[in-house]
N, C-alpha and C positions, 0 to 999 in steps of 0.2 A: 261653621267655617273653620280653616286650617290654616294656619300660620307655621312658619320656620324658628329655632331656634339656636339662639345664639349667631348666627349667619345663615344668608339665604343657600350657600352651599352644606353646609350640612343640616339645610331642611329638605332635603333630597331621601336623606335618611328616616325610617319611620319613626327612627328611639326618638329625633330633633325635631318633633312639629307639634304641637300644641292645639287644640282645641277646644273652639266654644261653642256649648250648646243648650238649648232651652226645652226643657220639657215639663211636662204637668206631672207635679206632685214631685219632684226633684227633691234630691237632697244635698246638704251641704257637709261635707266628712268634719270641719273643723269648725261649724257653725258654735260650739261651745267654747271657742279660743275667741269670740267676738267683743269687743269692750263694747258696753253702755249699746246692746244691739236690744232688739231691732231700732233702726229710726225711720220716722215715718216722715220720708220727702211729698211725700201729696195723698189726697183724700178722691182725687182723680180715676176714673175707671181709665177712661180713655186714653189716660195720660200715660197711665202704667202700662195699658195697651202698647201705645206708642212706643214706648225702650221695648217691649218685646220683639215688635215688626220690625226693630233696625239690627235685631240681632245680623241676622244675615247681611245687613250692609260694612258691619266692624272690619274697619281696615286690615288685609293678612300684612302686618308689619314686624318685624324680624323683634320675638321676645327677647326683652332683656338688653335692647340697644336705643337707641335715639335718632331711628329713623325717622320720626317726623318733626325730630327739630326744632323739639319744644324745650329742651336743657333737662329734660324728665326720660328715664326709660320707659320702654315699652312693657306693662305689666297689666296684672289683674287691676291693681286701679286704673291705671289710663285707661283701661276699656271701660268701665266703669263711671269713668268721667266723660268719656266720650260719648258713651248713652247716654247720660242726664243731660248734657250739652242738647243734645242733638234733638235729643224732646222735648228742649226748651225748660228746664226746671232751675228755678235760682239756688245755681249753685253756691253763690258766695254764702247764701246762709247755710250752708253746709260745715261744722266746725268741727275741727277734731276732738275725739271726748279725752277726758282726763283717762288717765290709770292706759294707755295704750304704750307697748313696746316697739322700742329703737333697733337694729342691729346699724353699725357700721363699721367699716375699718379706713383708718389713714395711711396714706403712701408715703415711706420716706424717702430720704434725697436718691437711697442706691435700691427703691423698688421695695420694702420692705413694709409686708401691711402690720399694723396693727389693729387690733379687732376690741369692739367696743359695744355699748348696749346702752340707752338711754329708758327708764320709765317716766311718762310724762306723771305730772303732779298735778298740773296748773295748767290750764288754759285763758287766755283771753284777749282772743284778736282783736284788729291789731297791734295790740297794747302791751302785753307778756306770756312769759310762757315762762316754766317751771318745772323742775326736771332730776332725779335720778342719774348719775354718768356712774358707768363703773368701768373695767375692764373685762372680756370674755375671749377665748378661746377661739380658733379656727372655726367653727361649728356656730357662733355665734351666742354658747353657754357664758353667763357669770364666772370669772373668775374669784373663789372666795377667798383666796388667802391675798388677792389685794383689796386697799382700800377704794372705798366710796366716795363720791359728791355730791352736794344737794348747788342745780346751778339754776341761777336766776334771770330772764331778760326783759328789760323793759326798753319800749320803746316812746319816745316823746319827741316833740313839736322843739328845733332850735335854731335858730335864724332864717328862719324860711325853709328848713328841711328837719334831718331826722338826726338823734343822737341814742346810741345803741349804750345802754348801760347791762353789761354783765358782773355777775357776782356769783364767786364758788366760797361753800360753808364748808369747810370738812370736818370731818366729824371729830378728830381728835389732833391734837397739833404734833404730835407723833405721823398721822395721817400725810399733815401737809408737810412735814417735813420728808417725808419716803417721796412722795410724790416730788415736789421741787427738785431732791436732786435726782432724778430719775428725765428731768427736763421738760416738765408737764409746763411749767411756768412759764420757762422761756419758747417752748412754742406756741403755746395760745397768744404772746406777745407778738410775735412772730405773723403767726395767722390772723390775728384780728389786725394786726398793726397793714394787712394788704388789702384791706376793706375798699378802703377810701378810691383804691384804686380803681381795684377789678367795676366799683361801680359807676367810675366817673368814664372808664371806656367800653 
């Protein structure tokens, strides 16, 4: 099947459509960039049958947006989660493995991304997670002449709900001082301090 990118009007274009497809003996170009692979979701012939035969049913929904409105873009994993779904396989036992890489970048107030890159350390839903933060480049590369973070999150049971403990180590106190005033400090206050919000509406 065929799908559009980035907008359904420039999937009109052939550079902007995407495709998925299934075949025997297939290969995967970056299957050596996979952490802790292969994993084996079922022992199932049939089962596995099953995510084959919906290949052709995977919704054409416009890559790279949130057309279905799940607060997730539309990617290689959402189809990916949307086949195990749909063959019925317990995805919650599905966890992410340690040693797996982040890209992201932050919007500031006048549009301004900065780009960022997380290696996980730690897993353990839904409990904590453990983490690498550093800065990188437009391209999503490490930048090396800044410094690094090792950040920690634990989550716990506290008056009837949940209380979110974060903690950053930096490696040298040189470190956290570059960092502080650069205003790392006063926006994670910032940002976490809108928590409470965003989840009570």
């Amino acid at each position: 099947m065929e799908g559009p990118v980035g907008s359904k009007l420039a999937g009109r274009v052939r550079l902007f459509r995407y495709e998925i497809r299934r075949w025997r003996d297939g290969v995967i170009p970056d299957i050596a960039e996979a952490v802790s692979s292969p994993v084996r979701l079922t022992d199932d012939p049939t089962r596995a049958s099953q995510i084959l035969d919906l290949v052709p049913s995977v919704p054409a929904l416009v890559w790279g947006r949130d057309d279905g409105h799940t607060g997730d873009m539309w990617n290689s994993n959402s189809v990916i989660s949307w086949l195990l779904v749909r063959a019925g396989l317990d995805t919650d036992a599905i966890q992410p493995p340690p040693g797996g890489d982040v890209s992201y970048f932050m919007t500031g107030p006048e549009g301004e991304k900065h780009h960022g890159w997380w290696r996980v350390t730690s897993v353990n839903p839904p409990k904590s997670l453990e983490f690498r933060d550093g800065f990188a480049d437009q391209d999503g590369n490490p930048a090396p002449d800044m410094p690094t973070t090792t950040v920690s999150m634990q989550l716990t049971e506290h008056g009837g709900g949940t209380r979110m403990e974060l903690r950053t180590v930096f490696d040298t106190r040189e470190a956290m001082e570059r960092l502080d005033s650069m205003g790392i400090t006063e926006g994670m206050r910032e940002a976490v301090g809108q928590m409470d919000a965003l989840l009570v509406g």
